[in-house]
PyMOL Python script that loads the backbone (N, CA, C, O; Angstrom):
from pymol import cmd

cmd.read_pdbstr("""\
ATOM      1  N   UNK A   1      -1.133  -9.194   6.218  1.00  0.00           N
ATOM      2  CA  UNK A   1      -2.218  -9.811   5.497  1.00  0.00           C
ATOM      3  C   UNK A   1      -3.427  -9.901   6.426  1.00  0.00           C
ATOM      4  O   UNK A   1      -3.222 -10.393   7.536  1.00  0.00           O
ATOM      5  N   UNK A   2      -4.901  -9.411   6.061  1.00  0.00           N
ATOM      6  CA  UNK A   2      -5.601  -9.578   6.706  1.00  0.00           C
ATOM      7  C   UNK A   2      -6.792 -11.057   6.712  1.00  0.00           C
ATOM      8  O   UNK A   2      -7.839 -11.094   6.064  1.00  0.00           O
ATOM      9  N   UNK A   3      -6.275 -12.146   7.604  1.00  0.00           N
ATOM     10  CA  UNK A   3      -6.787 -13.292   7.904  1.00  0.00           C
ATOM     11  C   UNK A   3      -8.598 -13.360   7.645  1.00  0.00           C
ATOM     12  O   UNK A   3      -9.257 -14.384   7.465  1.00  0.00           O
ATOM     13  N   UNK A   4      -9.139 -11.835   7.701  1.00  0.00           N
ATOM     14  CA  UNK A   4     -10.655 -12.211   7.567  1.00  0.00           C
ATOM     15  C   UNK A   4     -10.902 -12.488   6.349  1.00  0.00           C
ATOM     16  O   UNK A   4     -11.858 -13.155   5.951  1.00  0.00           O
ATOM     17  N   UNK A   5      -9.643 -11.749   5.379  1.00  0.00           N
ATOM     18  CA  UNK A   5      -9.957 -12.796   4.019  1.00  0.00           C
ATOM     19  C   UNK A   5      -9.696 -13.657   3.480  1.00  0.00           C
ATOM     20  O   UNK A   5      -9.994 -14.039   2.348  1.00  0.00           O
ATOM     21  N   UNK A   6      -8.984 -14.143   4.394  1.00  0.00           N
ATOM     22  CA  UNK A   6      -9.222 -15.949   3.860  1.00  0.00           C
ATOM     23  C   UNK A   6      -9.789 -16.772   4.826  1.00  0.00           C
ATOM     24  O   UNK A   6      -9.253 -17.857   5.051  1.00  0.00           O
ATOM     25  N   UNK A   7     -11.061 -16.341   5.601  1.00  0.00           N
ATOM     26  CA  UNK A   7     -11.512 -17.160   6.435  1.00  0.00           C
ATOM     27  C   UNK A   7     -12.881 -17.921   5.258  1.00  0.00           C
ATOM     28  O   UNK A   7     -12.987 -19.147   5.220  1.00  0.00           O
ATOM     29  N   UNK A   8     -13.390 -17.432   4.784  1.00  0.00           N
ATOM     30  CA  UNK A   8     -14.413 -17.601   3.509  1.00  0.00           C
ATOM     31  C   UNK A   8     -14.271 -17.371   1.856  1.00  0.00           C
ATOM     32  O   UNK A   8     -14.573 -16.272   1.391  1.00  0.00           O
ATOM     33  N   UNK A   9     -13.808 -18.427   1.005  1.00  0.00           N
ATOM     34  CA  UNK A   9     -14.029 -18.129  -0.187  1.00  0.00           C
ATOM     35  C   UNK A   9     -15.899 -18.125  -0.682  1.00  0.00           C
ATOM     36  O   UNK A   9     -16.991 -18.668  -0.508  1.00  0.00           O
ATOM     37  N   UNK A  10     -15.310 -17.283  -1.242  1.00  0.00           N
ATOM     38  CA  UNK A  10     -16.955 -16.972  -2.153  1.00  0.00           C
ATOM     39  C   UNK A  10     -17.149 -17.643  -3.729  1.00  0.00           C
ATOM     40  O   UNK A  10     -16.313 -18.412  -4.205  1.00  0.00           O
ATOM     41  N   UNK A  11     -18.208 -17.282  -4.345  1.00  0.00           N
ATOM     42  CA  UNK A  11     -18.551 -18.032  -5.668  1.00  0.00           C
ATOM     43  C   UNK A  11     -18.266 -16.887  -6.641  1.00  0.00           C
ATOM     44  O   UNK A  11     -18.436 -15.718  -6.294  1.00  0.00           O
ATOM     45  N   UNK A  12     -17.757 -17.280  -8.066  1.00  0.00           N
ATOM     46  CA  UNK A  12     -17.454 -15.803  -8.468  1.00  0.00           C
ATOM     47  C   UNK A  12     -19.112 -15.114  -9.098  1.00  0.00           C
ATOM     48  O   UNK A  12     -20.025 -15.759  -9.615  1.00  0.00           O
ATOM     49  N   UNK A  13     -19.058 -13.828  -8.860  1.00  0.00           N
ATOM     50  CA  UNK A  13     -20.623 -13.183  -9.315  1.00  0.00           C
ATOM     51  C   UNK A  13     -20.381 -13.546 -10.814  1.00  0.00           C
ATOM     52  O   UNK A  13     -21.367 -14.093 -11.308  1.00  0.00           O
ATOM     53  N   UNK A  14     -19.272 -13.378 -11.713  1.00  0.00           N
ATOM     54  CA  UNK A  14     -19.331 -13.493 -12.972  1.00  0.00           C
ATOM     55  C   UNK A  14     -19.463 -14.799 -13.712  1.00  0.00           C
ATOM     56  O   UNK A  14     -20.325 -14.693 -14.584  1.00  0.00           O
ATOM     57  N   UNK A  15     -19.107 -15.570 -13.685  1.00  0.00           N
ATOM     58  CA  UNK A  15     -18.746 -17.145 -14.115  1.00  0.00           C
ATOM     59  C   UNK A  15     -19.635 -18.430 -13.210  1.00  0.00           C
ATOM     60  O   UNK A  15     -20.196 -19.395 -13.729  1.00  0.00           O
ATOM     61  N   UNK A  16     -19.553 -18.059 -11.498  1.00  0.00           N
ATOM     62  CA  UNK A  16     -20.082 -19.392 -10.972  1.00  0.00           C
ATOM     63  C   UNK A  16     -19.104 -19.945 -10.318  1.00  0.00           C
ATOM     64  O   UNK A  16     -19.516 -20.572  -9.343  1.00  0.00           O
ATOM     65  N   UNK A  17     -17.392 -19.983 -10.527  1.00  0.00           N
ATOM     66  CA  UNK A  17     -16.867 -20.837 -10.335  1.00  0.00           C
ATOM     67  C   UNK A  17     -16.503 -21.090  -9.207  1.00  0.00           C
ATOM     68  O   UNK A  17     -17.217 -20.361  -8.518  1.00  0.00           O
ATOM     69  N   UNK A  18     -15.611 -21.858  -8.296  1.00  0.00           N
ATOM     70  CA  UNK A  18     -15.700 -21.913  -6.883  1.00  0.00           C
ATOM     71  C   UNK A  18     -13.921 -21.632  -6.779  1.00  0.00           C
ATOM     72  O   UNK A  18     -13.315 -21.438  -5.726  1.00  0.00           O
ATOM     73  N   UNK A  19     -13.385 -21.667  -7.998  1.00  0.00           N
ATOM     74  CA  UNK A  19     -12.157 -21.928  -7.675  1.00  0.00           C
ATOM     75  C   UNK A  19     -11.484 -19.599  -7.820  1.00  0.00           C
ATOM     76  O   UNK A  19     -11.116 -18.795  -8.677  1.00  0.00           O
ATOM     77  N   UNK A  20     -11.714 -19.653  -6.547  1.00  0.00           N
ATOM     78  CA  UNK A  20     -11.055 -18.637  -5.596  1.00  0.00           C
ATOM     79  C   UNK A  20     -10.362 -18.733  -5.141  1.00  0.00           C
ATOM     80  O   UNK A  20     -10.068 -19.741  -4.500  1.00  0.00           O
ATOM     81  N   UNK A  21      -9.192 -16.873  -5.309  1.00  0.00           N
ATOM     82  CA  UNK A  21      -8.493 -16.731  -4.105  1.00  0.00           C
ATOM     83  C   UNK A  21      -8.496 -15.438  -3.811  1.00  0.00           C
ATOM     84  O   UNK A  21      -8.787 -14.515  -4.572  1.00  0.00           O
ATOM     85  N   UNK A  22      -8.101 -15.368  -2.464  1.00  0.00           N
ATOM     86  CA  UNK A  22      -8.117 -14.155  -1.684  1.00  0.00           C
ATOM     87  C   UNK A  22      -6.589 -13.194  -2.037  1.00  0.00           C
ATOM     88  O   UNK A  22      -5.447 -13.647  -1.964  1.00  0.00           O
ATOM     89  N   UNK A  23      -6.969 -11.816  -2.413  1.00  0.00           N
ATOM     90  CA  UNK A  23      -5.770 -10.872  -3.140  1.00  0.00           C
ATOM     91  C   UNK A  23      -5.039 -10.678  -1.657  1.00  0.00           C
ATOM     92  O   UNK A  23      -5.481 -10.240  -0.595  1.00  0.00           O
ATOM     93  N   UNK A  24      -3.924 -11.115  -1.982  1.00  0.00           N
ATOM     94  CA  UNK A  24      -2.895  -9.994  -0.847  1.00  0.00           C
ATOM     95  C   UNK A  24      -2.260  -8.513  -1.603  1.00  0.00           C
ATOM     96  O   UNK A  24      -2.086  -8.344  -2.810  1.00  0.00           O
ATOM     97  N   UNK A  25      -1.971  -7.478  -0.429  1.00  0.00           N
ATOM     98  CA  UNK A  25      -1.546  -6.794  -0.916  1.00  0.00           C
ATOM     99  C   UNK A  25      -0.388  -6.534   0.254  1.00  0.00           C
ATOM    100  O   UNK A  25      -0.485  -6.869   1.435  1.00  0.00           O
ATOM    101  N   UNK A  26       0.804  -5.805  -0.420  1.00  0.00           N
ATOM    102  CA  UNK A  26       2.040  -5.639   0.160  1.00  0.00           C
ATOM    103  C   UNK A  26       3.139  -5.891  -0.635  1.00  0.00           C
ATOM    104  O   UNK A  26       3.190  -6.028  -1.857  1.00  0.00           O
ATOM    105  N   UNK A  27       4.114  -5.941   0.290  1.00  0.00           N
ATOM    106  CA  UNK A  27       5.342  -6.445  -0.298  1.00  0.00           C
ATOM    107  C   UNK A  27       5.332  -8.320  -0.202  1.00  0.00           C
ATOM    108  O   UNK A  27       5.117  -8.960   0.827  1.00  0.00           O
ATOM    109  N   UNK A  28       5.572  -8.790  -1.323  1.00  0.00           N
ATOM    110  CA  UNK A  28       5.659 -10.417  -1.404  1.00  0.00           C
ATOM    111  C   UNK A  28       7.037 -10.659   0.076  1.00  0.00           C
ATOM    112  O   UNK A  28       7.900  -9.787   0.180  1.00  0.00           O
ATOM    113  N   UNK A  29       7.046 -11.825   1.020  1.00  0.00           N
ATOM    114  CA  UNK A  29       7.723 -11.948   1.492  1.00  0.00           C
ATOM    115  C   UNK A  29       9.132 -12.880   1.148  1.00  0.00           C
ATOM    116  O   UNK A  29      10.149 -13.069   1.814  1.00  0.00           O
ATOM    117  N   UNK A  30       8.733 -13.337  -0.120  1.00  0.00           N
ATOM    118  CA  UNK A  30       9.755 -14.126  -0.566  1.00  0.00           C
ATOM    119  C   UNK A  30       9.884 -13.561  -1.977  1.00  0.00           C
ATOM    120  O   UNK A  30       9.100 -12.908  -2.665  1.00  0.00           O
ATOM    121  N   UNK A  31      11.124 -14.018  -2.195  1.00  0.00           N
ATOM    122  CA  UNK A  31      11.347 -13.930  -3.927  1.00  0.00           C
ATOM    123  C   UNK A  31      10.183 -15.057  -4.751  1.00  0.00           C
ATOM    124  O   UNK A  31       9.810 -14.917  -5.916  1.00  0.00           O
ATOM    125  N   UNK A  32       9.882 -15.832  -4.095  1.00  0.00           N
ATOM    126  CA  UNK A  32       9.139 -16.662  -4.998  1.00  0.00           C
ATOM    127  C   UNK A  32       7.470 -16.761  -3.939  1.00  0.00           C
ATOM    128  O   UNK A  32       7.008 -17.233  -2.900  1.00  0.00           O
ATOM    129  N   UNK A  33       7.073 -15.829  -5.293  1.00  0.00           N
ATOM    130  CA  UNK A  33       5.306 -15.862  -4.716  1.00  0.00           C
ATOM    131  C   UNK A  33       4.706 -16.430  -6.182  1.00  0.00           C
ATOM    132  O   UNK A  33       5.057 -16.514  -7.358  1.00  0.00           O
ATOM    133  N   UNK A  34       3.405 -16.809  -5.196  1.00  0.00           N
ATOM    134  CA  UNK A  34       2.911 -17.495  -3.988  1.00  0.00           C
ATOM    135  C   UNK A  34       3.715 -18.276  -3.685  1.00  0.00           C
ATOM    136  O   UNK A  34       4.104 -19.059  -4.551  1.00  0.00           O
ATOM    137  N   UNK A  35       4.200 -18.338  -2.478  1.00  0.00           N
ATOM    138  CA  UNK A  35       5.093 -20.078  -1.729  1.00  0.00           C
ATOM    139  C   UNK A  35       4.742 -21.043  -2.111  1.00  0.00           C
ATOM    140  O   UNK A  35       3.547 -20.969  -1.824  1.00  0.00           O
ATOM    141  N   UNK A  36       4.897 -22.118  -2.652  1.00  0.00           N
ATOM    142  CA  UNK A  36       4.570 -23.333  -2.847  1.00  0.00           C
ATOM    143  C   UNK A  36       3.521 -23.604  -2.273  1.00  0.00           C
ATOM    144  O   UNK A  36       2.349 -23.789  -2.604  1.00  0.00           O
ATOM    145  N   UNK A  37       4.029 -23.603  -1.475  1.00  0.00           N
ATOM    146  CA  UNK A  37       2.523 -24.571   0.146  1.00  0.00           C
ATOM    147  C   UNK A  37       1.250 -23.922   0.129  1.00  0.00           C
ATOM    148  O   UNK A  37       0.274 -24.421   0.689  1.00  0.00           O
ATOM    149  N   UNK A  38       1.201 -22.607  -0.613  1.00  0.00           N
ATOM    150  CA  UNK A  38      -0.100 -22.061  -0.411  1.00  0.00           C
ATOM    151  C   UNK A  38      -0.051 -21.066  -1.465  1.00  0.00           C
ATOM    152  O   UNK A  38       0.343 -19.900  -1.493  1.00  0.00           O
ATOM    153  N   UNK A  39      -0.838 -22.274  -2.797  1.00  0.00           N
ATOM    154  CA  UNK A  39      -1.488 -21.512  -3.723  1.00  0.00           C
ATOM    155  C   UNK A  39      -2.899 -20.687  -4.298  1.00  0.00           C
ATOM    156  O   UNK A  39      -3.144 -20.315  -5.446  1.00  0.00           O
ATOM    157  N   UNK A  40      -3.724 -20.552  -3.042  1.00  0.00           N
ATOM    158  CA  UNK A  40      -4.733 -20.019  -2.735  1.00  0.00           C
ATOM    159  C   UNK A  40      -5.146 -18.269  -2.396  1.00  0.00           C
ATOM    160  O   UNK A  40      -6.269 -17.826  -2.156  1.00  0.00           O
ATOM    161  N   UNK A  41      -3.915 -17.544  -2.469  1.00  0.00           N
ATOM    162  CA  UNK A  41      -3.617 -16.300  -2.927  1.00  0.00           C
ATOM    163  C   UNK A  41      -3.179 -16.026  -4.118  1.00  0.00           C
ATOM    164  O   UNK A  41      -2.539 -16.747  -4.883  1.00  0.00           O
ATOM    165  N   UNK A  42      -3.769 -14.302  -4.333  1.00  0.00           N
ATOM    166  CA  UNK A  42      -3.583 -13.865  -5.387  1.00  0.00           C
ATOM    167  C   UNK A  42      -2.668 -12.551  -5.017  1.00  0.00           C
ATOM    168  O   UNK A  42      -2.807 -12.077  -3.889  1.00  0.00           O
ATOM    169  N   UNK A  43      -1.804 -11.989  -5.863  1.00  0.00           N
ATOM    170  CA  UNK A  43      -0.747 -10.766  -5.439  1.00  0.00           C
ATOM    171  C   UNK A  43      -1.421  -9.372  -6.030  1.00  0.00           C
ATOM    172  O   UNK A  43      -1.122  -8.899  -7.126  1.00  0.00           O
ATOM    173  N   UNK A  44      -2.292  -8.851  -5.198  1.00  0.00           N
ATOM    174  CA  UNK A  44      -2.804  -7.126  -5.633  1.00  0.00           C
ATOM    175  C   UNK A  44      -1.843  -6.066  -5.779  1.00  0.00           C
ATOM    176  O   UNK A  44      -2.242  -4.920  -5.573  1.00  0.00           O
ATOM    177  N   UNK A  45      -0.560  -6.269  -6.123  1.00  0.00           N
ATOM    178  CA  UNK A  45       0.195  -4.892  -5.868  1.00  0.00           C
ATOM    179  C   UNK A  45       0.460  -4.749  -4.290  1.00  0.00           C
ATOM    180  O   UNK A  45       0.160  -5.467  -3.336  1.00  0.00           O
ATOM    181  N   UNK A  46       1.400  -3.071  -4.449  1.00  0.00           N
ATOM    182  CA  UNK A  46       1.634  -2.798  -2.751  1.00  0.00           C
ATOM    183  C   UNK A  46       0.711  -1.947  -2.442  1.00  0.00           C
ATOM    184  O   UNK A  46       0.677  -1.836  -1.216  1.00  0.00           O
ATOM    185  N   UNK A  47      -0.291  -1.089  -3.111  1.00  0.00           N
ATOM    186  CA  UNK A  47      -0.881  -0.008  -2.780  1.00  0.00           C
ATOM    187  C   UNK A  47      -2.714  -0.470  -2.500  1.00  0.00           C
ATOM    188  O   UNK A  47      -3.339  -0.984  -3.427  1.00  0.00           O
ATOM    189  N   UNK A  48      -3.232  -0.263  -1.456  1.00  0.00           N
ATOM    190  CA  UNK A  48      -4.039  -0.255  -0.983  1.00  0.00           C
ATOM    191  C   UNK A  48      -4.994   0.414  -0.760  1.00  0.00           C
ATOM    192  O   UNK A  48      -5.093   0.657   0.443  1.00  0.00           O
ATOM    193  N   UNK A  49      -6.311   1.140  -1.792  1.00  0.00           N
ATOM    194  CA  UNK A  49      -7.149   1.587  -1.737  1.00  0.00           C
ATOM    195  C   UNK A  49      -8.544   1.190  -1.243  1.00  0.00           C
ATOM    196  O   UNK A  49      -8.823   0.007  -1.046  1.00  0.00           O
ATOM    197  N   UNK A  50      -9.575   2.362  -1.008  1.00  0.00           N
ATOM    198  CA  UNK A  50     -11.121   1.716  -0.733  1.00  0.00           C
ATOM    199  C   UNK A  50     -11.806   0.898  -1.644  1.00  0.00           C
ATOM    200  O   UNK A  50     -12.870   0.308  -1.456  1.00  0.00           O
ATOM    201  N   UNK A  51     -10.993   0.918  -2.804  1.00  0.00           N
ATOM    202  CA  UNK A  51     -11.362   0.328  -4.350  1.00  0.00           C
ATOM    203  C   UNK A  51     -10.790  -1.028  -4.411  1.00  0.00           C
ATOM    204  O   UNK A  51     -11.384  -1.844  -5.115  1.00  0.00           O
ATOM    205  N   UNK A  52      -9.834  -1.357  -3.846  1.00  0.00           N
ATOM    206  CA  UNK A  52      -9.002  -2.325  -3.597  1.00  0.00           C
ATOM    207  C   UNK A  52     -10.193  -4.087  -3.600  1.00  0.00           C
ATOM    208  O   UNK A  52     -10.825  -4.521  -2.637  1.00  0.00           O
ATOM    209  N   UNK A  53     -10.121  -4.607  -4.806  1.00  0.00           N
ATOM    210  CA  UNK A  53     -10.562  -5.919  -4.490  1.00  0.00           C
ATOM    211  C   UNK A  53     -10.064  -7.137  -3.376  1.00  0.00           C
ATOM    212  O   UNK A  53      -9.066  -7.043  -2.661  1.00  0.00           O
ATOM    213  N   UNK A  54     -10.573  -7.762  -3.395  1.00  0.00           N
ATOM    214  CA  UNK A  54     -10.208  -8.639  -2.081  1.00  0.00           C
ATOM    215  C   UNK A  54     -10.820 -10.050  -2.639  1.00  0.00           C
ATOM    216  O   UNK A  54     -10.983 -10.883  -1.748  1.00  0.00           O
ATOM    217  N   UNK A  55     -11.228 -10.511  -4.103  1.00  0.00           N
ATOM    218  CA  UNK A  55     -11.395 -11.526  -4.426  1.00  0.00           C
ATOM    219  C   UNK A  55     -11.171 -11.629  -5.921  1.00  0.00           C
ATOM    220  O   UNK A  55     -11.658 -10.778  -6.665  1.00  0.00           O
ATOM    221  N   UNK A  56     -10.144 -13.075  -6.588  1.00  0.00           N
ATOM    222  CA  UNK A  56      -9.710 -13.148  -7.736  1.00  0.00           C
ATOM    223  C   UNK A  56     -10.423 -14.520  -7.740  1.00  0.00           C
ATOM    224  O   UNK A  56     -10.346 -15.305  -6.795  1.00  0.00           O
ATOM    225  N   UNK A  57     -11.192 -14.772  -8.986  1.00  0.00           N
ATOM    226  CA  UNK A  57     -11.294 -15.902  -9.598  1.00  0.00           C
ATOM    227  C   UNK A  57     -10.273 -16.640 -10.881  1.00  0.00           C
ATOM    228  O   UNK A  57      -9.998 -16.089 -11.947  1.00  0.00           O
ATOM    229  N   UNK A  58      -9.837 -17.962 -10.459  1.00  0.00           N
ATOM    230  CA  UNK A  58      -8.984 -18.083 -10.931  1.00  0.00           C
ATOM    231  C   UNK A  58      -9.631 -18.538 -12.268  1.00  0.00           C
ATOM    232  O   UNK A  58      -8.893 -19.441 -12.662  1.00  0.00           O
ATOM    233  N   UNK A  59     -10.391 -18.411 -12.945  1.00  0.00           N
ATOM    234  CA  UNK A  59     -10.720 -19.210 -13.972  1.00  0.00           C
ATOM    235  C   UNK A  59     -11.105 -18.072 -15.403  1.00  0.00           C
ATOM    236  O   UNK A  59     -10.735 -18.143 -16.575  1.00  0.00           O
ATOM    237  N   UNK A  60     -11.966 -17.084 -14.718  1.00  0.00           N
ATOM    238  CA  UNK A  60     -12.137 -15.840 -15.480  1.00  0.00           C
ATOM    239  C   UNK A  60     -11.123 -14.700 -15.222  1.00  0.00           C
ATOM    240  O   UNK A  60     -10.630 -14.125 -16.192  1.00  0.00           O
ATOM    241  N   UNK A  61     -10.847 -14.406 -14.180  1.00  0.00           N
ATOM    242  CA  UNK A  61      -9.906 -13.412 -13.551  1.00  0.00           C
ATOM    243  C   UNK A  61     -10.800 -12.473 -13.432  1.00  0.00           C
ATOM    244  O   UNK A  61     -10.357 -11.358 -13.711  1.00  0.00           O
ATOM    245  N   UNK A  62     -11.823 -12.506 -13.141  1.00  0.00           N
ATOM    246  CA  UNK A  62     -12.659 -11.244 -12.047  1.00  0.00           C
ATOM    247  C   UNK A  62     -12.280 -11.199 -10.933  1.00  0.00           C
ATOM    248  O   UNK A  62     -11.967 -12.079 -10.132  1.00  0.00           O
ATOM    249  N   UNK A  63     -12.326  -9.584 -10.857  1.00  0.00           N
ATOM    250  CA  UNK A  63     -11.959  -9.361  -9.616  1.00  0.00           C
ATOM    251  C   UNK A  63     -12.928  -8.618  -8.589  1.00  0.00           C
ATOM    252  O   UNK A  63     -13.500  -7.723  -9.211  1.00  0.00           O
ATOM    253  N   UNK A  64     -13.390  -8.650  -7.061  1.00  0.00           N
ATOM    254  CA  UNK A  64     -14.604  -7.891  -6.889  1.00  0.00           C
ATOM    255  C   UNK A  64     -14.295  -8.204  -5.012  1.00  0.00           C
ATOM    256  O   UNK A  64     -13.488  -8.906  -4.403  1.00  0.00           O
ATOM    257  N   UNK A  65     -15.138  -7.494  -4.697  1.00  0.00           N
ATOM    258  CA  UNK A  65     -15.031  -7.273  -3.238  1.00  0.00           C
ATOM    259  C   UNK A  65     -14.561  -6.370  -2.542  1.00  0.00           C
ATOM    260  O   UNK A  65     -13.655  -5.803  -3.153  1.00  0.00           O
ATOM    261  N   UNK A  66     -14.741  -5.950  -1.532  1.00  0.00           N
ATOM    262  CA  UNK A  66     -13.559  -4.689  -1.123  1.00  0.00           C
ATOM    263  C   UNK A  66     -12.754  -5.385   0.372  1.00  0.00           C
ATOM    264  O   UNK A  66     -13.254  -5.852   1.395  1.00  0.00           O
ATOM    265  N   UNK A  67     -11.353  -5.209  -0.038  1.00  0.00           N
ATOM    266  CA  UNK A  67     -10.497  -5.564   0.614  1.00  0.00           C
ATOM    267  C   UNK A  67     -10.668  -4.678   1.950  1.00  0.00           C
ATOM    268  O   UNK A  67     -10.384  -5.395   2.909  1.00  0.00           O
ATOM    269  N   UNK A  68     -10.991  -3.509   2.321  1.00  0.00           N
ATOM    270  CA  UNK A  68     -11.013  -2.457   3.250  1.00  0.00           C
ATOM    271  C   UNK A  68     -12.610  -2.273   3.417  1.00  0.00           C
ATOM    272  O   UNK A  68     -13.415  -1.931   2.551  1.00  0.00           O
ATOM    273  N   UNK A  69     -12.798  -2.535   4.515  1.00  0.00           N
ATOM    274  CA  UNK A  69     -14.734  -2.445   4.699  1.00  0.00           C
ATOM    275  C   UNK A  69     -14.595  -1.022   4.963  1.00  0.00           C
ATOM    276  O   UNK A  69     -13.631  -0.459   5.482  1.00  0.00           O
ATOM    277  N   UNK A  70     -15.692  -0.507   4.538  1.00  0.00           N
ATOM    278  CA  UNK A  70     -15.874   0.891   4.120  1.00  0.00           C
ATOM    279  C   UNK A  70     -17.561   1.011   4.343  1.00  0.00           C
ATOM    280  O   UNK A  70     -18.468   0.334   3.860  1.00  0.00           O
ATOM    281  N   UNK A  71     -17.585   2.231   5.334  1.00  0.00           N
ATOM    282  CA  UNK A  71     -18.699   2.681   5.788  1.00  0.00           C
ATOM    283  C   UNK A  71     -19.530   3.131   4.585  1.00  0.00           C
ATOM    284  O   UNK A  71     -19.023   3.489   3.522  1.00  0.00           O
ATOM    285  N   UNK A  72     -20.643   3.094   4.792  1.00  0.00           N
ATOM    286  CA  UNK A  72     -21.649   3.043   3.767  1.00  0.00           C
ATOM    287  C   UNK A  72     -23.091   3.668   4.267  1.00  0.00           C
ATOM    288  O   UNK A  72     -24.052   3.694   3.498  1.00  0.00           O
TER     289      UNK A  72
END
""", "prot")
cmd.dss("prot")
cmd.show_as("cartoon", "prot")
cmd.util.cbc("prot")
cmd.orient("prot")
């Protein structure tokens, strides 16, 4: 999991709302995801593209950001 995305939640561009979380992607490490203790992730699948979001709003379910910084 990469820690730079959950060092900052953002506001969602669509809605406003504040209530964010940061997508993991991989294999879940437990049978039961998210863990209790930390419901502030969201589960992207295992596959990891440049397309790959890196922010879920929990209220609309937009999704936006890029999980993989990508030269530009």
């Amino acid at each position: 999991m990469n820690l730079e995305n959950m060092k900052k939640n953002p506001v969602c561009p669509k809605c406003t709302s504040e209530n964010i979380t940061c997508i993991v992607y991989g294999l879940p490490f437990t049978t039961e995801f998210p863990p209790k203790h930390d419901r502030k992730i969201s589960y992207g699948g295992c596959c990891i593209t440049d397309k790959s979001p890196k922010w879920q709003c929990q209220d609309c379910e937009n999704r936006w950001g890029f999980y993989i910084k990508r030269d530009e």
